[in-house]
C-alpha positions as CSV (number, residue, x, y, z in Angstrom):
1,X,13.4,41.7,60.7
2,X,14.2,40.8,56.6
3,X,17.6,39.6,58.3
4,X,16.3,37.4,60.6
5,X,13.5,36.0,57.8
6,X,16.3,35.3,55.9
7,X,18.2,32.8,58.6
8,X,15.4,31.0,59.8
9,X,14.8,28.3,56.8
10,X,18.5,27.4,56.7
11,X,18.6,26.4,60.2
12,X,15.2,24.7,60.4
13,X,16.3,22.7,57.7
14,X,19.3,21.7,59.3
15,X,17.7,20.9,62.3
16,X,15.4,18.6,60.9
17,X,18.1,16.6,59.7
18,X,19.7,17.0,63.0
19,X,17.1,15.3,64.8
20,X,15.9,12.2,62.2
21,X,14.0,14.0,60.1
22,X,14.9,12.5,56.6
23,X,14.8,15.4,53.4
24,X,15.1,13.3,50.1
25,X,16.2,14.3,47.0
26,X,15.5,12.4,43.4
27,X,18.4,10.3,42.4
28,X,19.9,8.9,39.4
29,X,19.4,5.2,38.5
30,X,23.0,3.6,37.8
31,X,24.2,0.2,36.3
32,X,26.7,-1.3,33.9
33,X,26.6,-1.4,30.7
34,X,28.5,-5.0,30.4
35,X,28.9,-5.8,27.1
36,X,27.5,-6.2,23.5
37,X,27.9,-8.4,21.0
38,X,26.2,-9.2,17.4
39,X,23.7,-12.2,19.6
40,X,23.0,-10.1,22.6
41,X,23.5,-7.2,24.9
42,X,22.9,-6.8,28.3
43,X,24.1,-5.7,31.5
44,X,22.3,-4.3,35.1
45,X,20.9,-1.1,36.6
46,X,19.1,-0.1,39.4
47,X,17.7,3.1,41.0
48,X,19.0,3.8,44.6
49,X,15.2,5.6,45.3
50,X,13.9,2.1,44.6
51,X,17.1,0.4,45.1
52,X,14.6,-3.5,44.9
53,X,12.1,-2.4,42.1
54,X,12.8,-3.4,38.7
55,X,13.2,-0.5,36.2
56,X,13.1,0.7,32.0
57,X,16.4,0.3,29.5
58,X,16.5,2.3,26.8
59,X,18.5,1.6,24.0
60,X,19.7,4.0,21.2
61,X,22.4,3.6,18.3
62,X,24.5,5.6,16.1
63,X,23.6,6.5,12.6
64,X,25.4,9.0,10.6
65,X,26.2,11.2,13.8
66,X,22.5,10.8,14.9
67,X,21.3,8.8,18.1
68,X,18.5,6.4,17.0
69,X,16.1,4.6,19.0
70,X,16.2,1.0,19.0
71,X,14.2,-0.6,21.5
72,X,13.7,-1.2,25.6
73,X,13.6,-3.5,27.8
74,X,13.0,-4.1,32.0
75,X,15.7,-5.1,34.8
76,X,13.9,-8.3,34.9
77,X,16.9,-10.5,34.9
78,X,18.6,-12.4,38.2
79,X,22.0,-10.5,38.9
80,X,23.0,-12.0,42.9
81,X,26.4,-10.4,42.5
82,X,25.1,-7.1,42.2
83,X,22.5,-7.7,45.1
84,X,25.3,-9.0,47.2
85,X,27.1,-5.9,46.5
86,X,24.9,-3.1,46.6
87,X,23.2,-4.6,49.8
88,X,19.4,-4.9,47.6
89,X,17.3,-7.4,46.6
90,X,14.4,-7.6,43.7
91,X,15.7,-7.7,40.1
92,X,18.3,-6.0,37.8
93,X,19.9,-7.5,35.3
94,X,18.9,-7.1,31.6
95,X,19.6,-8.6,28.3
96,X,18.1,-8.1,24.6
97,X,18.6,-10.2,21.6
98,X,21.1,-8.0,19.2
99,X,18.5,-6.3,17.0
100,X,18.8,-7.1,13.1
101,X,18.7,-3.7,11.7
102,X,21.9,-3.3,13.4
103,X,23.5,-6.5,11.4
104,X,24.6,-4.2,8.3
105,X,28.0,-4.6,8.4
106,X,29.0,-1.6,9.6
107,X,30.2,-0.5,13.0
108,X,27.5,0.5,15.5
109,X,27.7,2.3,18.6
110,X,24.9,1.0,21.2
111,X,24.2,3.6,23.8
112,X,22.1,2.1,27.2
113,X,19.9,4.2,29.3
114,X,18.3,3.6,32.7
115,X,15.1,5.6,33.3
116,X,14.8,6.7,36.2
117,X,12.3,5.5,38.3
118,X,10.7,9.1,39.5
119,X,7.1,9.8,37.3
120,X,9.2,13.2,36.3
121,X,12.3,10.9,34.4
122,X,14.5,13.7,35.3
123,X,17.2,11.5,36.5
124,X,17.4,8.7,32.9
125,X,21.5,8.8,32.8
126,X,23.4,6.5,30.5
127,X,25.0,3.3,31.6
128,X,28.9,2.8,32.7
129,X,30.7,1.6,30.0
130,X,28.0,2.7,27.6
131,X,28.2,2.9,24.7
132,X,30.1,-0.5,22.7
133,X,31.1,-1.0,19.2
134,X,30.0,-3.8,17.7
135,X,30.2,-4.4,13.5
136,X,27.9,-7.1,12.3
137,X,27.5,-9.3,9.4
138,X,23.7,-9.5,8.3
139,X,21.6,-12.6,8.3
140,X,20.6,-13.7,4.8
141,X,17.1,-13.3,4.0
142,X,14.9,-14.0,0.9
143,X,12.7,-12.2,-0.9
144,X,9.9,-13.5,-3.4
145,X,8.9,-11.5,-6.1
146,X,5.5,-11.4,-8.3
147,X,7.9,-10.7,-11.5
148,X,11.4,-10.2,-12.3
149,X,11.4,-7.9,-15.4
150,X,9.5,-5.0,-16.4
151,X,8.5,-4.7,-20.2
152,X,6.3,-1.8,-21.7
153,X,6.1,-1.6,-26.0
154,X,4.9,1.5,-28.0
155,X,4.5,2.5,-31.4
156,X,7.0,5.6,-32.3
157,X,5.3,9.0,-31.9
158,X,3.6,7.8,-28.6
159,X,3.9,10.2,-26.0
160,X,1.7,9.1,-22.8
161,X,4.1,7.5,-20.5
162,X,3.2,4.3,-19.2
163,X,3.5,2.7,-15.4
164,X,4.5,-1.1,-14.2
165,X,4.7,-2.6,-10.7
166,X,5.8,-5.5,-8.9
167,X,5.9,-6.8,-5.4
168,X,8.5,-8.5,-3.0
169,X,7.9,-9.7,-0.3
170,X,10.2,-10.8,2.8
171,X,9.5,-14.5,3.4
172,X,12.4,-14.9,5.9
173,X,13.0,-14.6,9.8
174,X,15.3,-12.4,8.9
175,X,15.4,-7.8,8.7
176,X,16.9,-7.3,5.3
177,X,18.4,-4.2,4.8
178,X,19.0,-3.1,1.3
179,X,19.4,-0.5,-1.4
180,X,17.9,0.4,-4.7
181,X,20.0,1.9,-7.8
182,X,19.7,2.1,-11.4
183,X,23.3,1.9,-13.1
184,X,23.6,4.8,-15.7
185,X,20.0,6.1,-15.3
186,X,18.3,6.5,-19.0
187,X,16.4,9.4,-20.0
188,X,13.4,7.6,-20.6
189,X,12.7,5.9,-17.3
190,X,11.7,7.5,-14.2
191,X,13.7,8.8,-11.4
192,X,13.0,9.3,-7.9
193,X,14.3,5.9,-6.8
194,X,15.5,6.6,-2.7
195,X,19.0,6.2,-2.6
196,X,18.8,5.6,1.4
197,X,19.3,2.0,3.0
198,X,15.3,0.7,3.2
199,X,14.0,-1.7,5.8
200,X,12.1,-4.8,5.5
201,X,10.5,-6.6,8.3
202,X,9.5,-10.3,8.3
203,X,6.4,-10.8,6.1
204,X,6.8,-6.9,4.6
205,X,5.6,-6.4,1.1
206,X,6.8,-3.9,-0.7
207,X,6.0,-2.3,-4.2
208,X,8.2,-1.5,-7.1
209,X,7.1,0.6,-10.1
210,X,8.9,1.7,-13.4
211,X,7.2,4.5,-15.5
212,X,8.6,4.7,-19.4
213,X,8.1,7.5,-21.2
214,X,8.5,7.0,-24.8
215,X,8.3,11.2,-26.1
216,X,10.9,11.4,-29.0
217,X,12.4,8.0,-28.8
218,X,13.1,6.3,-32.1
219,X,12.3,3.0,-33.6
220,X,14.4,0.1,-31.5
221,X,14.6,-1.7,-27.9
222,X,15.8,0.3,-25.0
223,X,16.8,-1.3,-21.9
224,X,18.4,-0.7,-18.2
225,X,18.4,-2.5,-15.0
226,X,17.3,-1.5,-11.4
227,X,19.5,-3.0,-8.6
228,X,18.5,-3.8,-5.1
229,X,21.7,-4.6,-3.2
230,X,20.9,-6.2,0.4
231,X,21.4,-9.0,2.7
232,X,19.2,-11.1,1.0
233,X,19.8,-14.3,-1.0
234,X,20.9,-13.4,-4.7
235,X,22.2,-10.1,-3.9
236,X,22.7,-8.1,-5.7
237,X,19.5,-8.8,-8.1
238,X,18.9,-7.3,-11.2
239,X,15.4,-6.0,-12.6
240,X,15.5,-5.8,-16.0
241,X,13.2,-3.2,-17.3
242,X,12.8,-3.3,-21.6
243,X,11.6,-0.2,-23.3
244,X,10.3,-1.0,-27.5
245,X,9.6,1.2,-29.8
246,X,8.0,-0.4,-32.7
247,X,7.7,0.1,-36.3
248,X,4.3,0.7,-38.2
249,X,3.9,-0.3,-41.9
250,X,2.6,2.6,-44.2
251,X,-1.2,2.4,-46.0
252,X,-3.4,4.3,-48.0
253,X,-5.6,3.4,-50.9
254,X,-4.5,2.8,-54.4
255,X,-7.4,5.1,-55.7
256,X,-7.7,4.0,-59.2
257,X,-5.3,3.6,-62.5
258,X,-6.6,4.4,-66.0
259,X,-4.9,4.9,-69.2
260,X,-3.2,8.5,-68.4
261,X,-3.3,8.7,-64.8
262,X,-2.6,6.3,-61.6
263,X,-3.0,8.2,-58.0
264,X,-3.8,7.5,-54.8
265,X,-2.9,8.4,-50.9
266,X,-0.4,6.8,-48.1
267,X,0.9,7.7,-45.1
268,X,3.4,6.3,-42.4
269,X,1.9,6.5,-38.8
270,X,5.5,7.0,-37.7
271,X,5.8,9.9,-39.4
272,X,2.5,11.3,-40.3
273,X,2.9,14.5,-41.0
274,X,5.8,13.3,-43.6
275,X,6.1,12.6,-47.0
276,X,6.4,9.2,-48.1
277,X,7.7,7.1,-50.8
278,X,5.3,4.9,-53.4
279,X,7.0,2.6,-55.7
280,X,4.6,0.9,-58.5
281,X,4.8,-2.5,-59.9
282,X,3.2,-4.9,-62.8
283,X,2.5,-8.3,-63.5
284,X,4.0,-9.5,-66.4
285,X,3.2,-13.4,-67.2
286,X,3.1,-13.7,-63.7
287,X,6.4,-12.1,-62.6
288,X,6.0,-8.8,-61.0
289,X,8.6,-5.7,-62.8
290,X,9.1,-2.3,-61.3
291,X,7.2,0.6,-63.3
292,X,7.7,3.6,-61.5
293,X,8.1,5.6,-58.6
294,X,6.9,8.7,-57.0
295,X,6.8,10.4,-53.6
296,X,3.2,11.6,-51.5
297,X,3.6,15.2,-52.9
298,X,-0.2,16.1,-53.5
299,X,-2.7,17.6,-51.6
300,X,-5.4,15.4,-50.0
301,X,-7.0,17.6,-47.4
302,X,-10.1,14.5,-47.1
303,X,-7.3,12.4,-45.7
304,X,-6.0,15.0,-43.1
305,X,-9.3,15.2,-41.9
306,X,-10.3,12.3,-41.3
307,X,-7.0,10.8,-39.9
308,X,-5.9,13.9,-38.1
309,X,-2.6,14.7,-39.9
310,X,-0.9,16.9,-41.4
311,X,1.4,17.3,-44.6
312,X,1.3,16.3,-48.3
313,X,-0.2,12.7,-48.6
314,X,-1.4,12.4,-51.9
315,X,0.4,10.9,-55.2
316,X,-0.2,10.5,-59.1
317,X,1.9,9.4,-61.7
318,X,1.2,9.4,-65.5
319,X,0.4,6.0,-66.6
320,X,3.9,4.6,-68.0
321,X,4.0,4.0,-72.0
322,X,5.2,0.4,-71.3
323,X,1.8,-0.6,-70.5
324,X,0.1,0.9,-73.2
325,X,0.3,-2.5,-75.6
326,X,-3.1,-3.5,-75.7
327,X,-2.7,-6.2,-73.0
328,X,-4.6,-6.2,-69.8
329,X,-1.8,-5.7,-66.5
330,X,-2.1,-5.4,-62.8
331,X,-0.5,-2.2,-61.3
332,X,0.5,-3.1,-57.6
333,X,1.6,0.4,-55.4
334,X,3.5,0.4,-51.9
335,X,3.8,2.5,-49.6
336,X,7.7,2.4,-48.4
337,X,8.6,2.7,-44.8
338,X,10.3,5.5,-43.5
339,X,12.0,3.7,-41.2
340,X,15.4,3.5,-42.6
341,X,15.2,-0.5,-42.4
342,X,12.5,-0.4,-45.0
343,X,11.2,-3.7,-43.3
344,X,8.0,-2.8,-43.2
345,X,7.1,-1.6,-47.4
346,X,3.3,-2.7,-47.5
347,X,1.3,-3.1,-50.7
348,X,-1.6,-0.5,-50.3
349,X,-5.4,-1.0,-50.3
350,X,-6.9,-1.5,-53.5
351,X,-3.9,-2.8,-54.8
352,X,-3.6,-4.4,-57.5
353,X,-5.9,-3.2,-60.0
354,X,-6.5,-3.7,-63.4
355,X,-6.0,-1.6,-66.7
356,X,-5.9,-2.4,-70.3
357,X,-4.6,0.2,-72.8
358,X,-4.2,-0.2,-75.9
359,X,-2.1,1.7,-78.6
360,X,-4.3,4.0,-80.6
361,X,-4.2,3.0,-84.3
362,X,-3.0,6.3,-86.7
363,X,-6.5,7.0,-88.6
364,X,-6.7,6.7,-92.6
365,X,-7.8,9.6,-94.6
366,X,-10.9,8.4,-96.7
367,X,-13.0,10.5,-99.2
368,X,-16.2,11.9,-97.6
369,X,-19.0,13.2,-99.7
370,X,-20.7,16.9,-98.3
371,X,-24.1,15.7,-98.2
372,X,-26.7,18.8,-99.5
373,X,-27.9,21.0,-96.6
374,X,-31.6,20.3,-95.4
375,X,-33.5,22.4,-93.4
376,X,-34.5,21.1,-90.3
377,X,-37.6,22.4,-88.3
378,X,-37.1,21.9,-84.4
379,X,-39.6,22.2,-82.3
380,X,-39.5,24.5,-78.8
381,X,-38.4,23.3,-75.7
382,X,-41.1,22.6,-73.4
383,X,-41.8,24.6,-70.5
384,X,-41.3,21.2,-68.4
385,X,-37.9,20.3,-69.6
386,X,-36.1,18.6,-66.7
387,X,-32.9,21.2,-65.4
388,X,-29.5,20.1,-66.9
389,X,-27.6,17.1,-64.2
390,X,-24.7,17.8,-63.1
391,X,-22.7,14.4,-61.5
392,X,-20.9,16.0,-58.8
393,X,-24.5,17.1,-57.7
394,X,-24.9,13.8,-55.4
395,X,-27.6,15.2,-53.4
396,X,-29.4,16.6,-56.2
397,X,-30.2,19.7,-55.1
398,X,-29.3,21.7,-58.5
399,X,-25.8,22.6,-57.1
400,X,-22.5,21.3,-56.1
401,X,-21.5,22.8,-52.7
402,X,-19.9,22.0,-49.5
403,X,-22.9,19.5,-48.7
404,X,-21.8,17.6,-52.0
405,X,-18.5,17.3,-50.6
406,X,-19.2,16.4,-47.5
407,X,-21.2,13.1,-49.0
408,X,-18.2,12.0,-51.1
409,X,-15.6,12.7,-47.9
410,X,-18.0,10.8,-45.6
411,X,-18.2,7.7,-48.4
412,X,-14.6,7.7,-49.3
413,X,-12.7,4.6,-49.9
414,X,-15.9,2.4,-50.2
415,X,-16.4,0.1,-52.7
416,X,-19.5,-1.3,-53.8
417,X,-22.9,1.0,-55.1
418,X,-22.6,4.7,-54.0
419,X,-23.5,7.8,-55.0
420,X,-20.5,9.2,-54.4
421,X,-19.4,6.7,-56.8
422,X,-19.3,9.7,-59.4
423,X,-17.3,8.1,-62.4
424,X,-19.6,4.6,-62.1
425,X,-16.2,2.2,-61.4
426,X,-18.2,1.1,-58.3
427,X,-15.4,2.6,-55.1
428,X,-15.7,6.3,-54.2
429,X,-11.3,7.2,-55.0
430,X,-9.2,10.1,-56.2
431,X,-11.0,10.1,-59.7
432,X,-14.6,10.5,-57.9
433,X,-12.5,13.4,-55.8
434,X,-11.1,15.3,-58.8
435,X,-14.5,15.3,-60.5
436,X,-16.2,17.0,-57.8
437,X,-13.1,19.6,-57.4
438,X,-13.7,20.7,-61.2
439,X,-17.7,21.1,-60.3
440,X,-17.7,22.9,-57.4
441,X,-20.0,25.6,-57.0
442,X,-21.6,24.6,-60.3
């Protein structure tokens, strides 16, 4: 019985064939693929299961050993020949305007595909004569951009990077294909730039950014350029992107100058934790002379506070003998740049001020008489007598502490009535500072 089971199919098959019965099978859709060129590409195709029905062309390319898509189209054309031909009617020929992503100057392989016409597209098969070489010469486009340089300053010691954009934007017909680059990238601008070829469509905008990072560059200008490279008019164009570091002038405070001591503070912001240079001066009948010179080597932890920094930023220098004639001069003080150009020396606040010493006269000896002793009756201190005042005391609370010190750090470098203003020269400075240093805890 299994043997006969087995026989029974084949023959019924055959015999429905035998007497008109028709058994169809899904079959490929076929065509030409006639030719391509860097205007258009086309050819026919058709699909013997629906030999007068139009059908899909797919159409891929080569890139970097990778089939690509590239667009589709319908047998919508007139092709007579092949109707006369293949005995059919309806229509079959196709073409496509050459597709501009594929006008890059390189040599392209276009692959055509007819889909076949069967809901299951089991039958698509690729086109006689399929696929064709072509090597194109881009169309020239134009780009517009909203700026053509990038420029981003600092001051030295800066450390937060800082970001720049621009826009282009295709204002052609044309695809423009192109490529970005930056020529012997720097250290200090950002990476991450795609080295592939990049697209842009007609009416595309597209966004460029820079991002500088200033962290341990020195005083000066840095620059580079970023390339795009592309068929577009003014190819290849270079973006010029400008990096400055700039240099900050020292200050401080010329604190005060008496007869045996001139001091103050400076600092350079581009070096802040460093020690600096001061170089003093004088008027002399209106011409200004060099009197000394001396170098931030003190201790001024008020200044560190309040500014943040760190280092030796304090300076004092005995007042010079050459001034000490009597006549009344103006001591200038600068703070020199530590930049190595020097450009930027600045005279210091409070500078100048004035000082008048005079040479002290040797005393002459003259005869004194020793008056007779006399007894002298002095009465006792009353119970009431006020408590002995200290001048550091600014608060007055019959000691001179941390909360004293903490009024004369808040008040200093003012000028004008204060009670910090312990010495009475009307600005709160180094003297006022040293006075409450030999009080404290008095």
């Amino acid at each position: 019985m299994k043997t006969k089971v087995a026989l029974v199919l084949p023959i019924a098959i055959f015999l429905l064939g035998l007497f008109g019965f028709s058994v169809s099978a899904n079959q490929a859709p076929t065509g030409n693929l006639d030719g391509a060129t860097c205007d258009i590409i086309g050819g026919w195709a058709y699909d013997p299961d629906t030999s007068n029905d139009g059908i899909a062309i797919h159409f891929y390319y080569e890139d970097a050993g990778q089939l690509k898509f590239l667009t589709d189209t319908f047998t919508s054309g007139q092709r007579s020949d092949v109707n006369s031909i293949l005995g059919i009617t309806g229509n079959h020929g196709f073409t496509i305007s050459t597709p501009d992503i594929l006008k890059d100057g390189q040599s392209r392989a276009i692959h055509a595909y007819a889909i076949d016409s069967d809901p299951s597209h089991s039958m698509n098969a690729e086109l006689a004569f399929s696929p064709k070489t072509i090597r194109c010469i881009p169309a020239i486009g134009t780009f517009s951009f909203t700026r053509n340089s990038f420029e981003v300053t600092y001051t030295k010691g800066e450390k937060n990077p800082e970001g720049q954009a621009l826009e282009f934007t295709n204002t052609s017909e044309t695809i423009i294909n192109y490529t970005i680059s930056v020529p012997n990238q720097p250290s200090w601008l950002n990476t991450g730039y795609s080295t592939d070829q990049l697209t842009s469509s007609p009416g595309q905008v597209t966004g460029l950014g820079a991002l500088a990072d200033p962290t341990g560059l020195d005083v000066g200008t840095y620059s580079t350029n970023i390339v795009l490279t592309g068929n577009f008019a003014g190819s290849p164009l270079s973006i010029l992107v400008v990096l400055k570091i700039l240099n900050q002038a020292p200050w401080g405070w010329l604190d005060g100058a008496r007869c045996d001591i001139i001091g103050g503070w400076a600092y350079d912001p581009d070096s802040p934790n460093d020690v600096i240079a001061v170089h003093f001066y004088y008027e002399d009948n209106g011409t200004l002379k060099f009197l000394a010179d001396t170098f931030t080597m003190g201790e001024r932890p008020d200044v560190n506070s309040i500014l943040g920094i760190s280092g030796t930023h304090g300076y004092t220098i005995l007042t010079p003998e050459a001034i000490k004639d009597g006549r009344t001069y103006k001591i200038h003080a600068y703070g020199i740049d530590s930049d190595p150009s020097h450009s930027l020396n600045a005279e210091l606040l409070g500078s100048p001020t004035a000082v008048n010493c005079g040479n002290m006269p040797t005393p002459t000896p003259t005869h004194t008489t020793t008056p007779t002793p006399t007894v002298t009756i002095t009465s006792p201190p009353s119970t009431t007598s006020p408590p002995a005042f200290n001048i550091a005391d600014i608060n007055q609370d019959g000691k001179v502490n941390r909360s004293d010190y903490d009024i004369l750090i808040a008040n200093f470098g003012k000028i004008g009535p204060n009670d910090a203003d312990l010495n009475g020269d009307r600005k709160v400075d180094i003297f006022d500072y040293n006075e409450m240093v030999e009080n404290y805890g008095q």
